[in-house]
One Martini backbone bead per residue (centre of mass of N, CA, C, O) as a GRO file, in nm:
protein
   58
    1UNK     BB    1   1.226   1.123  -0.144
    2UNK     BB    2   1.070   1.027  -0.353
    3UNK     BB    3   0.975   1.189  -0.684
    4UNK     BB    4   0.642   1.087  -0.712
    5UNK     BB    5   0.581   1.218  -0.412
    6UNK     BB    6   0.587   1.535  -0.566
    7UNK     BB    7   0.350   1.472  -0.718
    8UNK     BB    8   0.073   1.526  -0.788
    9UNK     BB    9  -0.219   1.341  -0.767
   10UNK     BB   10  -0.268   1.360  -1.034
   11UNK     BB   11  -0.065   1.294  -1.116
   12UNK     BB   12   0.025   0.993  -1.041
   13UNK     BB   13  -0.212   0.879  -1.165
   14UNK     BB   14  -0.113   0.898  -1.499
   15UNK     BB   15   0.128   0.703  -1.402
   16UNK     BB   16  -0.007   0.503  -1.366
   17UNK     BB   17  -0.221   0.434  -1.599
   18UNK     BB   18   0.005   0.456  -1.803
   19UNK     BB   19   0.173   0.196  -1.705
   20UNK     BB   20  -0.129  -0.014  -1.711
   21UNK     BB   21  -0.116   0.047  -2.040
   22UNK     BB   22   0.204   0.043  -2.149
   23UNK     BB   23   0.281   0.323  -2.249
   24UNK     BB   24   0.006   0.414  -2.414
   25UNK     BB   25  -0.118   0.721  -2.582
   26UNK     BB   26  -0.364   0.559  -2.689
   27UNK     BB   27  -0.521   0.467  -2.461
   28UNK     BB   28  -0.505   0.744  -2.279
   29UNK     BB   29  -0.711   0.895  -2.501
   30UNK     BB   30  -0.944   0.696  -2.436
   31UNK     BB   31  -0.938   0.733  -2.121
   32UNK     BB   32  -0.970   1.042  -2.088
   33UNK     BB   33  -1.071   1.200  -2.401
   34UNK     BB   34  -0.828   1.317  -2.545
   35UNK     BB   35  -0.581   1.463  -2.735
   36UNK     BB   36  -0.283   1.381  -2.809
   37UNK     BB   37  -0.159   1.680  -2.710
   38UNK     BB   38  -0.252   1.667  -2.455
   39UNK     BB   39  -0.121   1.378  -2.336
   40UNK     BB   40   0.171   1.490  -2.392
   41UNK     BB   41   0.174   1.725  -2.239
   42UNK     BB   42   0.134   1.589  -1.980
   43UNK     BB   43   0.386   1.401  -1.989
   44UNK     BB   44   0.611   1.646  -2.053
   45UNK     BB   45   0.494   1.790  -1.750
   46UNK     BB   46   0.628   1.534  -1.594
   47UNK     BB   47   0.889   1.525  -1.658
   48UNK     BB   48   1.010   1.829  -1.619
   49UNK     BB   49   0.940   1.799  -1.298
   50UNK     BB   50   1.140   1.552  -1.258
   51UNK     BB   51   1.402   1.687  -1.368
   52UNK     BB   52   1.396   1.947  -1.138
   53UNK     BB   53   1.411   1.736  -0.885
   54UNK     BB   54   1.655   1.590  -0.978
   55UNK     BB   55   1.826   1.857  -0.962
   56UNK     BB   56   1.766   1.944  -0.712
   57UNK     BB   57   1.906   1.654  -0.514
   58UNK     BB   58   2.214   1.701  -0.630
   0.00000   0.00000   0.00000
């Protein structure tokens, strides 16, 4: 099973915007209406739990 779709459904909807807007935590910001250490920690969290599930998968 892809790592992607072990992620929460908020996250999966998080990368796929953050994706649509080219990877910019600028757009994201506006797009969310948050605060750039938010957008950042929110992306943070999503990338430490993909680093463990891939850790679990090996």
């Amino acid at each position: 099973m892809p790592l992607f779709l072990h992620l929460a459904e908020e996250e999966q909807k998080f990368i796929i915007d953050f994706v649509k807007e080219g990877g910019s935590l600028k757009k994201m910001l506006m797009k969310l209406k948050l605060s750039y250490p938010s957008v950042r920690n929110i992306l943070d969290a999503i990338i430490e739990k993909l680093s463990l599930l891939e850790r679990k998968e090996k």
